[in-house]
C-alpha positions in Angstrom: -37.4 7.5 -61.8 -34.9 10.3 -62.7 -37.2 12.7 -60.2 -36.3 10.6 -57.6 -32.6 10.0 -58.5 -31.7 13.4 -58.1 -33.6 14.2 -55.5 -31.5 11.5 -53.7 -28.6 12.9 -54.8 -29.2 16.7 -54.1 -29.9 15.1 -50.7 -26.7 13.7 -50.4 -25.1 16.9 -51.8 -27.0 18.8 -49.0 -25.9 16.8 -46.4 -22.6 16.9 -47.4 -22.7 21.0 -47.6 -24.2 21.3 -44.1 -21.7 18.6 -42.7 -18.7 21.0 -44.5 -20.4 24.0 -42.7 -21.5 22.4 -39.2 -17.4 20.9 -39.3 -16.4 24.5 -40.1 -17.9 25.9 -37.4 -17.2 23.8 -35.1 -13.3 23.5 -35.9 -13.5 27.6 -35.9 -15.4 27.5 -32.3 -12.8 25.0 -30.7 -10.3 26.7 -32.3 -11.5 30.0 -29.8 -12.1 28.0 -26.8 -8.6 26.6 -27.1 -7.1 29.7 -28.2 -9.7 31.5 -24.2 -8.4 28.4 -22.1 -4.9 28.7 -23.6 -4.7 32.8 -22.7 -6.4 32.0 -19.2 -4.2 29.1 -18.5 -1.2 31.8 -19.1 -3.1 34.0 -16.8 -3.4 31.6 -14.2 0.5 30.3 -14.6 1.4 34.0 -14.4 -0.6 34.6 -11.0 1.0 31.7 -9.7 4.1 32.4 -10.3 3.7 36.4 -8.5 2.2 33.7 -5.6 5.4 32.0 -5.3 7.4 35.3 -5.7 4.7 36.5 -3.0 5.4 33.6 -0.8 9.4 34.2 -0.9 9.3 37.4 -0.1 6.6 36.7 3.3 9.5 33.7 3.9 12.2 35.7 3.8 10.4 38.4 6.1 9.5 35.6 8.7 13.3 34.8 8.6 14.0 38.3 9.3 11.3 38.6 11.9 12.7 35.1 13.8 16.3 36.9 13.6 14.7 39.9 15.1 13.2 38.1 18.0 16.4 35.9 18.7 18.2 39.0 19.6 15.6 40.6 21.3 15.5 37.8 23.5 19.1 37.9 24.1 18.5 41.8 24.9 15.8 40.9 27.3 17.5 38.4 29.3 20.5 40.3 29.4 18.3 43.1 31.3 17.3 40.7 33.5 20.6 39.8 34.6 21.7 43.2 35.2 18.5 43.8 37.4 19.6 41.0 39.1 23.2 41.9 39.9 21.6 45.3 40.7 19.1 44.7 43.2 20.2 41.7 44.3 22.4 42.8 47.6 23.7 39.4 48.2 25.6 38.9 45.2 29.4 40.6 45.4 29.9 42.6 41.9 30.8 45.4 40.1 27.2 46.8 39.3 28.6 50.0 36.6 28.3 47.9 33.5 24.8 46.6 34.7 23.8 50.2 35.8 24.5 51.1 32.3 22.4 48.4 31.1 19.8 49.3 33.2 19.5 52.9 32.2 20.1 52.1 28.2 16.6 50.4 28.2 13.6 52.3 26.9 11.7 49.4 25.6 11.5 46.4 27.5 8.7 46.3 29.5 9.5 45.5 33.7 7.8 45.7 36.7 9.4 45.0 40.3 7.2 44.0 43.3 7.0 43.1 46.8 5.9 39.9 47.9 2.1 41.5 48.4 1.9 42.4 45.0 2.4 45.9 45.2 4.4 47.9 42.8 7.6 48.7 43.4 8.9 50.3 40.3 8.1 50.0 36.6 9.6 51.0 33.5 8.2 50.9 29.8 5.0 50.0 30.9 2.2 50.1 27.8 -0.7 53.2 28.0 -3.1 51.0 30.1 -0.9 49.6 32.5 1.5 52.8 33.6 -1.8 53.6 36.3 -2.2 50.5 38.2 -0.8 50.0 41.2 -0.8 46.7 42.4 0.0 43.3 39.9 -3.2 41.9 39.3 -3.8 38.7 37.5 -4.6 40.2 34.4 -0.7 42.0 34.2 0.7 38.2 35.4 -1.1 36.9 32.5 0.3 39.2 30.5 4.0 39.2 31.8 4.0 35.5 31.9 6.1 34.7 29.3 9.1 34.8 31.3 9.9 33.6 35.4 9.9 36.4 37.6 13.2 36.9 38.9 13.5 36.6 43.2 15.6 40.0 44.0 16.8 40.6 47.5 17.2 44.0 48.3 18.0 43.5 52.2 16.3 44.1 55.2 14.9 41.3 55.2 12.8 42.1 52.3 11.9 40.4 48.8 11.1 41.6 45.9 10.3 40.1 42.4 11.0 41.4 38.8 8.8 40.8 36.0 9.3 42.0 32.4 8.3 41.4 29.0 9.6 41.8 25.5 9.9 44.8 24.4 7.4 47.1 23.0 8.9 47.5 19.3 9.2 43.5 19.0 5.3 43.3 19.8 4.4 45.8 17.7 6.7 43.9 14.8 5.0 40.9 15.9 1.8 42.2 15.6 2.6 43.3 12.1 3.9 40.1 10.9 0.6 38.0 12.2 -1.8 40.9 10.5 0.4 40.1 6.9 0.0 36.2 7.5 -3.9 36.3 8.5 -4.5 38.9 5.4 -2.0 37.2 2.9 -4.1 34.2 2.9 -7.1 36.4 1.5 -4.6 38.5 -0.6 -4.1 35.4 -2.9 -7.7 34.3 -3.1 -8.7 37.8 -3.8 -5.8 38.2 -6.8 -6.3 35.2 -8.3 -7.5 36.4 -11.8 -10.8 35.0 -11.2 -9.5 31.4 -11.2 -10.9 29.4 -8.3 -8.8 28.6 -4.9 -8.3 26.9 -2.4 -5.6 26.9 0.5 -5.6 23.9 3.0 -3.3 22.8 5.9 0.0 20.4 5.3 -2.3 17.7 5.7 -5.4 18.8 3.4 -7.7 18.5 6.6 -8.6 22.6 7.0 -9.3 25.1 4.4 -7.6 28.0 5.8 -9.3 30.3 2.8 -10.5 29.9 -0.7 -11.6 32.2 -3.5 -14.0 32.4 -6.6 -16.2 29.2 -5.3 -19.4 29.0 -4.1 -19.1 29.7 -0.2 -22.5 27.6 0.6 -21.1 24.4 -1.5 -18.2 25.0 0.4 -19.7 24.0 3.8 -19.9 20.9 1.7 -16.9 18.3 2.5 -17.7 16.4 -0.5 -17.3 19.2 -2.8 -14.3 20.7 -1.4 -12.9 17.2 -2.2 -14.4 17.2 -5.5 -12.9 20.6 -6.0 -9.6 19.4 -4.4 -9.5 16.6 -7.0 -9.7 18.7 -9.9 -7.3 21.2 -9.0 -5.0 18.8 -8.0 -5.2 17.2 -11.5 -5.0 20.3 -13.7 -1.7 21.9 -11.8 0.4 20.6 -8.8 -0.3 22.8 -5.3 1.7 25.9 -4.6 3.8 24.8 -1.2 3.8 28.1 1.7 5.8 27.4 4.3 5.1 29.6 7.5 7.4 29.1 10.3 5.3 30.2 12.8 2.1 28.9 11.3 3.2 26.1 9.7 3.4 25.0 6.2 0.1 25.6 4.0 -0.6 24.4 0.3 -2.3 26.5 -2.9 -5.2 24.6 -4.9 -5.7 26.1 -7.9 -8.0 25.3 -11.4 -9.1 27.6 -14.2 -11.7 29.6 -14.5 -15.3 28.2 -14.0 -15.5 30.2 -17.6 -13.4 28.0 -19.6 -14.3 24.9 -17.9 -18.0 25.4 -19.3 -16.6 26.5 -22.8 -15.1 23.4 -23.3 -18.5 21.6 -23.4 -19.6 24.3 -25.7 -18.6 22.7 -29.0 -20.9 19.7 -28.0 -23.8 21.8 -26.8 -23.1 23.8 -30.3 -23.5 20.1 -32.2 -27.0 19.3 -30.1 -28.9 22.5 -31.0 -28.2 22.4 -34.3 -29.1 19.1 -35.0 -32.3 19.7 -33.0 -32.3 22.9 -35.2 -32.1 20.8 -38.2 -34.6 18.1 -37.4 -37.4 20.2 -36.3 -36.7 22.3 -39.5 -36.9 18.9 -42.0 -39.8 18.0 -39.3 -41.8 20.9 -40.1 -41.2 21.0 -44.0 -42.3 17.5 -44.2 -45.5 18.1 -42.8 -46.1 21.4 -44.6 -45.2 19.0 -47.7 -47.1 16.1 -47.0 -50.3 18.8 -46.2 -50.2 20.0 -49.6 -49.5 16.8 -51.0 -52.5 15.5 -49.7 -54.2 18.5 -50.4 -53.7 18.3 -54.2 -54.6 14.5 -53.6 -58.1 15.3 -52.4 -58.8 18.2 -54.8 -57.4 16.1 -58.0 -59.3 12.9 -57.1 -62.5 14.5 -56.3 -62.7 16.5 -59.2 -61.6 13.4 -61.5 -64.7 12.0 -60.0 -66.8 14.7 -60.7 -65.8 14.5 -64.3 -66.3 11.0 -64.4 -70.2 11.6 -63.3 -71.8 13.0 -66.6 -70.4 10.1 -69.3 -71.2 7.6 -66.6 -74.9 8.7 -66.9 -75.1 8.9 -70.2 -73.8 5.4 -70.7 -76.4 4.1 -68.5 -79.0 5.4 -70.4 -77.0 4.1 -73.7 -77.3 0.5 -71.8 -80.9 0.6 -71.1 -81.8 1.6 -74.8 -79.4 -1.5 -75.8 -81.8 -3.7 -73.6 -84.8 -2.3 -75.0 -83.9 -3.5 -78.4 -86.0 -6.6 -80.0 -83.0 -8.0 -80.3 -80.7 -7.6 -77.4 -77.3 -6.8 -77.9 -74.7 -9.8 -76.9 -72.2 -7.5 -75.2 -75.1 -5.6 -73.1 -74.1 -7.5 -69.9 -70.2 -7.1 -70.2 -71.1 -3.3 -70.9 -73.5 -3.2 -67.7 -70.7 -4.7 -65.7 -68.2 -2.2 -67.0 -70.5 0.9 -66.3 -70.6 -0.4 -62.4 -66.7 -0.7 -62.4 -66.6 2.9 -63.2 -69.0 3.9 -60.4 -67.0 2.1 -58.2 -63.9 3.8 -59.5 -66.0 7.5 -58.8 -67.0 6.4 -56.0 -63.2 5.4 -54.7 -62.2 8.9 -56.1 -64.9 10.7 -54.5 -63.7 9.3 -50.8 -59.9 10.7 -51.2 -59.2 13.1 -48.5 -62.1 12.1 -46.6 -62.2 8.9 -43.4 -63.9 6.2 -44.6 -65.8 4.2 -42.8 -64.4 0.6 -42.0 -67.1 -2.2 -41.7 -66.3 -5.8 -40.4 -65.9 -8.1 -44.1 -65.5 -10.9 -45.2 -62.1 -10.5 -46.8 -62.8 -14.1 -49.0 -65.2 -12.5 -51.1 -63.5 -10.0 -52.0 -60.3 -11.7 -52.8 -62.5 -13.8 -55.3 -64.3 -11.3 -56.8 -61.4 -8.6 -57.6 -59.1 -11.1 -59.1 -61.7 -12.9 -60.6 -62.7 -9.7 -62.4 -58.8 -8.8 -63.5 -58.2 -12.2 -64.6 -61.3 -12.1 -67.3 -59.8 -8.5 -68.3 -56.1 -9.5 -68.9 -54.4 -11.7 -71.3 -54.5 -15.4 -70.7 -51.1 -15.7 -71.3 -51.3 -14.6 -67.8 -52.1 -17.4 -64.6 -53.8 -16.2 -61.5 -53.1 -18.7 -58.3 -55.3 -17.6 -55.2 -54.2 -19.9 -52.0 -57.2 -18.9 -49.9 -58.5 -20.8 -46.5 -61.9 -21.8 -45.8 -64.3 -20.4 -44.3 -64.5 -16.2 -43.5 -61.7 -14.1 -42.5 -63.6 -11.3 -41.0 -61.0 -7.9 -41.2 -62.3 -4.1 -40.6 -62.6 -3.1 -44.5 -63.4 -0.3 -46.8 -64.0 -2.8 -50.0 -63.9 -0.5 -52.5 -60.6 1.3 -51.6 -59.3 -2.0 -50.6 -59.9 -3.5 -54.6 -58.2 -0.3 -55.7 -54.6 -1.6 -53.7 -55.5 -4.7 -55.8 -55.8 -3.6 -58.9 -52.6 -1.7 -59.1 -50.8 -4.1 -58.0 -52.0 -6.1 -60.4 -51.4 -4.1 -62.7 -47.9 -2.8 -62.0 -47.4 -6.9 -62.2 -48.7 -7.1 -65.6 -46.3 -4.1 -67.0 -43.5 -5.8 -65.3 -43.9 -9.5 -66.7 -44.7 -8.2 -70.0 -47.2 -10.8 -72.6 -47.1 -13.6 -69.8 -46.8 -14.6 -66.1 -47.8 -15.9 -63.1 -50.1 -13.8 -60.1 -50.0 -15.7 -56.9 -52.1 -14.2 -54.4 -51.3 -15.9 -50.5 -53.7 -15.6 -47.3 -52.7 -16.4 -44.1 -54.4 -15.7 -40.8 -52.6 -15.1 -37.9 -54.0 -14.4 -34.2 -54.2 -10.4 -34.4 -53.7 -10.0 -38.2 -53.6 -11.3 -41.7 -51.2 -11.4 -43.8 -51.2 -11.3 -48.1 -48.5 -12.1 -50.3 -49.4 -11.1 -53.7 -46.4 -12.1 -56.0 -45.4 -11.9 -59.8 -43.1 -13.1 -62.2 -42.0 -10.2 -63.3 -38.2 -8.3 -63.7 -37.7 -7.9 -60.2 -37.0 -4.4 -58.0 -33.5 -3.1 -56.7 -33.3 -3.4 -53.0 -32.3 -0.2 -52.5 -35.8 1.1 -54.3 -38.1 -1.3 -51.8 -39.1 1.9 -50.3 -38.9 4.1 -53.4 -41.4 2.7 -55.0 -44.1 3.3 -52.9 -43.2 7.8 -53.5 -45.6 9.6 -55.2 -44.0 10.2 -59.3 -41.5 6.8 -59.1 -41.9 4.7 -62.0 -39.9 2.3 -64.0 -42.2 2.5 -67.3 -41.9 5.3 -69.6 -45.5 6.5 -69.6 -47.1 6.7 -66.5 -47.3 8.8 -63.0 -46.1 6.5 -60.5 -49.1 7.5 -58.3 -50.4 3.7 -57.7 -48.1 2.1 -55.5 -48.1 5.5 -53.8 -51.8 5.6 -53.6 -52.0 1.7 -52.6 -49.5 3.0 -49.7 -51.5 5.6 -48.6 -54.7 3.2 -48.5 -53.4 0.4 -46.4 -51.4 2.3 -44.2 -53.7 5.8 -43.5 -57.0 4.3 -44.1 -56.7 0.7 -43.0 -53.6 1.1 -40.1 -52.0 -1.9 -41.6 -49.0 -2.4 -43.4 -47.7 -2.7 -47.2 -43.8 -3.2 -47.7 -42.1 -4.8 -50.7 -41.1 -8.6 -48.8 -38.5 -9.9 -51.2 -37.8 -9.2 -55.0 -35.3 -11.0 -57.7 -33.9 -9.1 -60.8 -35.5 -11.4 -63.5 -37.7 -14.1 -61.1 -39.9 -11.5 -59.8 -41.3 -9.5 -56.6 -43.3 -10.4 -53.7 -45.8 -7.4 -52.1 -46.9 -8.1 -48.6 -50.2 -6.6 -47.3 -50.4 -6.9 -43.0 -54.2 -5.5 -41.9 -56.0 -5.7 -38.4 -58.3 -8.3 -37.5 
């Protein structure tokens, strides 16, 4: 009784250790995650705020740029005018200011032609055009930004003036789109490892993203998924192009802290599949040597049993010899073949035996029949048995063996007298016994104790029958022993389930 008391509690004292250590842990490895995300979250909050600082400045250079070209174009169409005051001999005017104009201009771009197309005169003309002769469609195309101007020059002649903007404005141009199509990949590239993504106003087009897989990407449902997310964790950083239009900045953390948040859980799994395989294994390695010194103790108790056995038989055959038998020569004969019984149950410990269809009537009758003539007759015995055979597979002798310990576990708990009720009833697969006493009655919570090897509630004794009637049902006979009700003080009711 005390071995399994604190064995109960050590278990509970165990548990409550590993639950201190397991909470420990985990507190100390959420505590790091938080303390990653928290650092990476900074990181992130940091990058996006160089972004925006990023953004302002490419703003305010757009603003610059749009200045830029405003007076260019007011440079360029005043050129044009004073070509056309110039050249234009029908017009009346004072051309000095306009020849000025005219001779100030070393970037615009212009080329003046005759109605066939030939050229006239040019001026500023880039590398690969300064050679060509006549204004092919390629040089309208490319001077088609602005009408040509109609200049008459007299004579009956007419000429036409084409021009451009300027060189230095298409080079700045050309710098400015470069910066736009690279600054898109410039934030995707910098972004401290934290994934992005950068749509149009309306979300339709990714115009460039960074840090996610570029194959799921080709995927519209996870570039929404994605979308979601980031849009949840942190609100979308606005860019507004003026040329380009506005653009927004999707942004999450790190893929990294994302999966260290599920870390703590995975943390909780493997342990406890750490700690169930472990109690797994070291209650097989127990029960093995359990049953091992099961098997070696019982077959050696029936070995022991072998040579006094023999010897009483002979004692019993000189007893019959006599000219006077002795009266107690049957009772003794009957005893001796008990105990042969009881080596031969030892002798099959550890061993299968072999289950033959029985009659389980019989041997109802006989075993109780047997106790009942060997206990006090302060104590009754009421078998409720059906007619006719209830045929079960059976091992007889190890099945008498559950009997008689229960038996006698009922006798030590009624003390000088009682009542043994013993209950069969066939069902369609099984049958069922109820074998009752009047004795003091178990706790609840020790139902399933009682049946662990060493449990008692006597002061002498092992506590190995229960155990042993356990392992005899259950093992031997794949059927089922359990304790079905029990009273403090009215008594206990053992239920024995075996295979038809």
């Amino acid at each position: 009784m005390n071995l399994y008391t604190n064995k109960k509690r050590w278990k509970w004292a165990l548990a409550v250790v590993a639950l201190l250590i397991v909470g420990a842990s985990l507190w100390y490895t959420n505590h790091l995650v938080q303390s990653m995300a928290e650092q990476e979250t900074n990181q992130v909050q940091l990058w996006a705020a160089a972004m925006e600082q990023h953004v302002g400045m490419m703003k305010s250079t757009e603003e610059f740029f749009n200045k830029v070209s405003e007076q260019e174009q007011l440079r360029v169409d005043l050129l044009a005018h004073a070509y056309r005051e110039v050249l234009d001999f029908s017009r009346d005017a004072n051309t000095g200011i306009y020849l000025e104009i005219i001779r100030s201009n070393i970037s615009i771009p212009l080329v003046i032609t005759d109605d066939r197309g030939n050229i006239m005169f040019s001026n500023n003309l880039p590398d690969d055009q300064k050679d060509k002769k006549t204004f092919d469609s390629e040089m309208r195309k490319a001077y088609s930004k602005f009408d040509p101007i109609k200049i008459n020059p007299g004579f009956g002649q007419i000429q036409w003036l084409y021009y451009n903007q300027s060189m230095i404005y298409t080079e700045l141009k050309a710098v400015l789109e470069g910066m736009i199509d690279h600054f898109l990949d410039e934030i995707t590239l910098n972004a401290v490892g934290a994934p992005v993504i950068i749509t149009n106003e309306d979300g339709s087009k990714v115009l460039s993203y960074g840090n996610l897989d570029s194959i799921q990407m080709q995927n519209p449902d996870y570039v929404a998924h994605q979308l979601q997310v980031m849009r949840s964790e942190n609100d979308p950083l606005p860019i507004d192009f003026m040329n380009t239009g506005k653009a927004f900045v999707y942004y999450r953390t790190t893929d990294l802290v994302q999966q260290m948040r599920f870390f703590p859980i995975i943390q909780i799994i493997v342990i406890a599949l750490y700690l169930l395989i472990a109690y797994l294994l070291f209650s097989w390695a127990r029960r093995s040597e359990q049953n091992q010194v099961w098997a070696g103790m019982a077959k050696e108790t029936a070995h022991q049993l072998g040579t006094p056995i023999s010897s009483l038989m002979g004692w019993v055959e000189l007893l019959k010899l006599q000219e006077e038998p002795f009266a107690g020569t049957a009772e003794m004969q009957k005893d001796i073949e008990r105990l042969q019984i009881v080596t031969d149950r030892f002798s099959k410990i550890g061993s299968v035996p072999v289950l033959e269809p029985t009659d389980l009537i019989p041997v109802l009758e006989d075993t109780m029949d047997y106790l009942q003539k060997r206990f006090s007759k302060k104590f009754e015995f009421d078998l409720q048995l059906p007619e006719g055979p209830v045929m079960v597979p059976l091992a007889p002798s190890l099945f008498r063996w559950v009997l008689e310990n229960l038996a006698k576990n009922a006798v030590d708990a009624m003390g000088d007298h009682g009542r043994i009720g013993l209950v069969l009833n066939e069902e369609s697969e099984e049958v069922v016994i109820d074998f009752s006493d009047t004795g003091k009655g178990i706790l609840k919570s020790q139902f399933k104790q009682v049946f662990n090897p060493g449990f008692t509630s006597k002061k002498r004794g092992w506590g190995l029958g229960l155990s042993l009637a356990k392992r005899i049902i259950e093992e031997y006979h794949k059927g089922k022993i359990f304790v079905k009700s029990s009273t403090l003080g009215e008594g206990t009711t053992f239920r024995i389930v075996l295979r038809k």
